[in-house]
N, C-alpha and C positions, 0 to 999 in steps of 0.2 A: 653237280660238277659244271663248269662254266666252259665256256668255249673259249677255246686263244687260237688268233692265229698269229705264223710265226711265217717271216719270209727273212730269207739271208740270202741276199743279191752279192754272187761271185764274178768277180772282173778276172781276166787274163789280160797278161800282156805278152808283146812280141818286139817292145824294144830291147833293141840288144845291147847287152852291157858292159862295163870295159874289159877286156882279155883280161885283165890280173887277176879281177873277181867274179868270170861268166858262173851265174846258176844253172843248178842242172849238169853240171858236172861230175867226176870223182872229186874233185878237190871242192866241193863247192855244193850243196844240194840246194833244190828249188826249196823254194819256203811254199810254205798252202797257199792254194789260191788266196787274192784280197778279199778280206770281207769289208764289201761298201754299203749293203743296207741291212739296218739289223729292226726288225719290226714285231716286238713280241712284249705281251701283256705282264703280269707279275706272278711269280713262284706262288703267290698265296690267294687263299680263298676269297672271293666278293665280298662273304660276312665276314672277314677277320680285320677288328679293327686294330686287334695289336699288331697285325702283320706278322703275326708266328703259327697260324696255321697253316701249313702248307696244304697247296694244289699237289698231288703228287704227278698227273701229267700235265700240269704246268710248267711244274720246277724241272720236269724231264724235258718237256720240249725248251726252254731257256738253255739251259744246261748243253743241248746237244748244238743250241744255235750260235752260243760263247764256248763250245769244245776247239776251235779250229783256231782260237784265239790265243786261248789257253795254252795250247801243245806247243805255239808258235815261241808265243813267251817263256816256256820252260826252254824249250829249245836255244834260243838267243842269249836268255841267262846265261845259262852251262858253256855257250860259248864264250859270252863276253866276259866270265869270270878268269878260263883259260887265258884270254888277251892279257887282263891284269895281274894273273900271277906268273907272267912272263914264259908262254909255253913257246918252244924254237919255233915255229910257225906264228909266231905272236901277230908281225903283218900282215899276212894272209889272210889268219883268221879275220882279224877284224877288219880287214877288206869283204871279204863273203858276209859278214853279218851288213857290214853298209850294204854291201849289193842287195842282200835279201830284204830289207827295211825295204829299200830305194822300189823292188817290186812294187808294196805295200801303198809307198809313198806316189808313185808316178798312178796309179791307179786309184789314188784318192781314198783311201778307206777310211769308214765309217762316217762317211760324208754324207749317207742318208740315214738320218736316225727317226722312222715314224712313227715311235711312239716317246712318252717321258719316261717307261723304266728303262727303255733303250741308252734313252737321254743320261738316268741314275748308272747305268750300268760301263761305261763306256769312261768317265774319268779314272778310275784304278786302273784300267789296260794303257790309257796313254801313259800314268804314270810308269806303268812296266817298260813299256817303249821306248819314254825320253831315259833312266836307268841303263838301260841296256845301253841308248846311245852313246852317254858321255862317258862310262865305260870303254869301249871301242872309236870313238871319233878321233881322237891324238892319234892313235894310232894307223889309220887308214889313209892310203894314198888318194882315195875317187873325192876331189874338193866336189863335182857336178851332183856327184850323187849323196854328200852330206849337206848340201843345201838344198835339193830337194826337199830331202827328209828335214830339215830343220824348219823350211815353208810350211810342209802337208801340217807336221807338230802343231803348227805357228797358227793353221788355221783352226786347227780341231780346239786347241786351247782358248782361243778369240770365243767361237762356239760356246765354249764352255762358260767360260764370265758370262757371256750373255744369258743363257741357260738359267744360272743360281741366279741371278738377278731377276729373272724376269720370270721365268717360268715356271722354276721348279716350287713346288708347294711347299707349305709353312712349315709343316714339319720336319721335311727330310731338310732343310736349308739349317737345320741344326744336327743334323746327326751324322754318323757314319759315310753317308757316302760323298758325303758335299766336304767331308774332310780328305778324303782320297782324290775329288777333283784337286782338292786345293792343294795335296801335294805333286798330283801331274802338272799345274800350272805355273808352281815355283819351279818344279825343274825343265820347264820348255823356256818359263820366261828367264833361268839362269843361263841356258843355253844358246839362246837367243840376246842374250843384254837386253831382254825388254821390261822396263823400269813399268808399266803399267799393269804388267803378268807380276813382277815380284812384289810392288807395293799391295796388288790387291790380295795375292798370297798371305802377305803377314797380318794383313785387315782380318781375312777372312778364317787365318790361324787362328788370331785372337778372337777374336768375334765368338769359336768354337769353345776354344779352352774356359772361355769364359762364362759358359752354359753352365756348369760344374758347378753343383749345389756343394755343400760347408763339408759333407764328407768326401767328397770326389764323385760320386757317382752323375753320369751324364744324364739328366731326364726325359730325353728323347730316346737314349738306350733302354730304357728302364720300364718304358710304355711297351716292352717286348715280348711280353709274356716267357714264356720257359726261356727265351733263348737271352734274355737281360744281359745279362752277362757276357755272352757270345758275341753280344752287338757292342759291349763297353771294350771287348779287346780287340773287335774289327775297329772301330775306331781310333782305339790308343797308336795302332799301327803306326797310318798314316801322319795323326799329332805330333806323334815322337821325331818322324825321319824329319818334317817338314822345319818344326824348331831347332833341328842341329843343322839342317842344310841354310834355314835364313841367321841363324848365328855365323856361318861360316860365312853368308853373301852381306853379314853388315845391316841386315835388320833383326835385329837380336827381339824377338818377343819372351825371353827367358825371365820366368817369376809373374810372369802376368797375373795379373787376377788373385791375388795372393798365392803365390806358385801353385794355380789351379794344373798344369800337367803331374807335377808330383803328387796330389792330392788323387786324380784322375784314373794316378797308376797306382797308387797304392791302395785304394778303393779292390780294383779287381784283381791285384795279387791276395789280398786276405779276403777276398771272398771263395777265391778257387780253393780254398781250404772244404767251405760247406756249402757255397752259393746261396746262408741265410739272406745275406745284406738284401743281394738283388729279389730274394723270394719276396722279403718280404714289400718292396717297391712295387712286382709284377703280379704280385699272388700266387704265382707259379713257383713248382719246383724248378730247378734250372736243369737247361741239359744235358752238361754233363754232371751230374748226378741223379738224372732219372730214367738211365740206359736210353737216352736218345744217339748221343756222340761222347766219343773222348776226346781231349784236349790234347792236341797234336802239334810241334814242332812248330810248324810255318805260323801257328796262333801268336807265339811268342817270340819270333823273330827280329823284333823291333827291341830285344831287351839289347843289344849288341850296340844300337846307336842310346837308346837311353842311357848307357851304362858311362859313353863319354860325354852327354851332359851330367848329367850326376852319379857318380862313381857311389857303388850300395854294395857290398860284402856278401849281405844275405841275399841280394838279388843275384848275385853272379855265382852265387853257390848253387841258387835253385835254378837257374838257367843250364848248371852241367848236366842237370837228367835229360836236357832236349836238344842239346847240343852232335851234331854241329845245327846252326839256325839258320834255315834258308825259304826264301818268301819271289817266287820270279817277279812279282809287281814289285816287291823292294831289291831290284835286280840282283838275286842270286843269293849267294854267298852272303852276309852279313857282316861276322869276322872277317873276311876279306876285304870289304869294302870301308869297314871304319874301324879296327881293332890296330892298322897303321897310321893312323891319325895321330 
């Protein structure tokens, strides 16, 4: 068993914030303390080179040091999706979620990252973040405290390009997580109008989709041992929203790579049938078919935005046994957010 250590540096603040939206209220609750440094080693073993063996008090100390993060995100979801299906308190609310961000944001978080899984771990949350934001931003009276928040984004996402460029290692710079950066960074840099956040987004969409060997499957997923498959639909996630949000901002990567996303997704829909395809890539059984986990709801979330880039029958039939589809890093609701489109 290896040692990790973990430190998660919590800031307070004491500025106070506008009467419309004070936290800490009835009308209004404190968000969790800021998390500003998050310093903790990998879920899995030293010898695991597939990175599918888990550390078990690894993944529990990670787990408890990303809980505060987590809860925050589901929290904000659930609000910001009230904002958009227009509950009588519609202003309010999304005044109290900028205010609560703006804690977040005035306190700098996750502005110390001392390690690189820290580094891996940290673009999916901002993705939940900028989500939640432009959700509730139309909405909200505090301009001071959504430019805040639109700066703190604005630097964590700078960070981040820097990061996949430079830092992060050869493998993950294809896989799963560098596609969850790269959908936090199309939605700060849409939110923001910065053309060097969204061009690098659609480079680095493609660059991904384009991994995708002749059957769909992504080979950096695939290097996963049991979990193969686990990791081809954490992936698809992010793929999915990121090619209907740059369709929609006017850099269309749709068909890329001989419609490598279609290929990508249809790979791990007919595999969740028996999990051969990925066994036999990983040498493993897969896990949900070898009582490790079941295939749950939030997995499949991203069928809602796939469904209006390419409209499928028998996807939208099999998506009724998981339905409703909700994922807080894909802010909330799913159906909500793109099924009015």
């Amino acid at each position: 068993m290896k040692a990790l250590s973990i430190m998660v540096t919590i800031a307070s603040l004491t500025t106070a914030l506008p009467a419309s939206a004070q936290v800490g209220t009835d009308n209004c609750a404190a968000p969790p303390e800021p998390v500003v440094s998050l310093n903790f080693g990998s879920r899995y073993t030293d010898e695991s080179v597939t990175r599918s063996d888990i550390d078990e008090d690894s993944n529990a100390a990670v787990n408890a040091a990303l809980a505060p993060i987590e809860h925050f995100l589901r929290d904000l979801s659930s609000d910001a999706n009230a904002v958009i299906s227009g509950a009588d308190d519609q202003v309010d609310r999304a005044d109290c979620v900028i205010a609560q961000m703006d804690v977040w944001a005035q306190a700098d978080a996750f502005s110390d990252l001392g390690t690189i899984t820290a580094n891996f771990s940290i673009g999916s949350r901002l993705a939940g973040f900028a989500m939640v934001y432009r959700q509730v931003a139309p909405y909200s009276r505090d301009v001071a405290a959504r430019q805040r928040i639109e700066d703190w984004l604005g630097r964590r996402i700078d960070e981040q390009m820097a990061f996949w460029e430079e830092d992060a290692t050869a493998g993950a710079k294809t896989g799963n997580l560098r596609a969850w950066a790269t959908l936090g960074i199309n939605l700060v840099g849409d939110i923001r109008s910065d053309p060097v956040a969204l061009r690098w987004s659609a480079w680095s969409a493609t660059y991904l989709q384009c991994q995708a060997l002749e059957d769909g499957s992504l080979p950096q997923e695939m290097r996963r041992g049991k979990y193969a498959l686990h990791y081809q639909l954490h992936a698809i996630a992010p793929m999915v929203v990121t090619t209907l949000l740059l369709e929609k901002q006017g850099f269309s990567i749709l068909g890329v790579c001989d419609n490598a996303l279609d290929r990508i997704v249809q790979f791990a829909m007919e595999d969740l049938t028996t999990g051969a395809a990925s066994q036999a890539y990983s040498g493993k059984v897969q896990s949900y078919f070898d009582g490790t986990e079941d295939l749950r709801s939030f997995e499949l979330a991203w069928i809602e935005a796939y469904l209006v880039l390419s409209p499928n029958s028998e996807l939208d039939a099999f998506a009724d046994d998981f339905r409703p589809l909700s994922h807080s890093k894909l802010g909330g609701d799913q159906a909500l957010l793109w099924n009015a489109d």
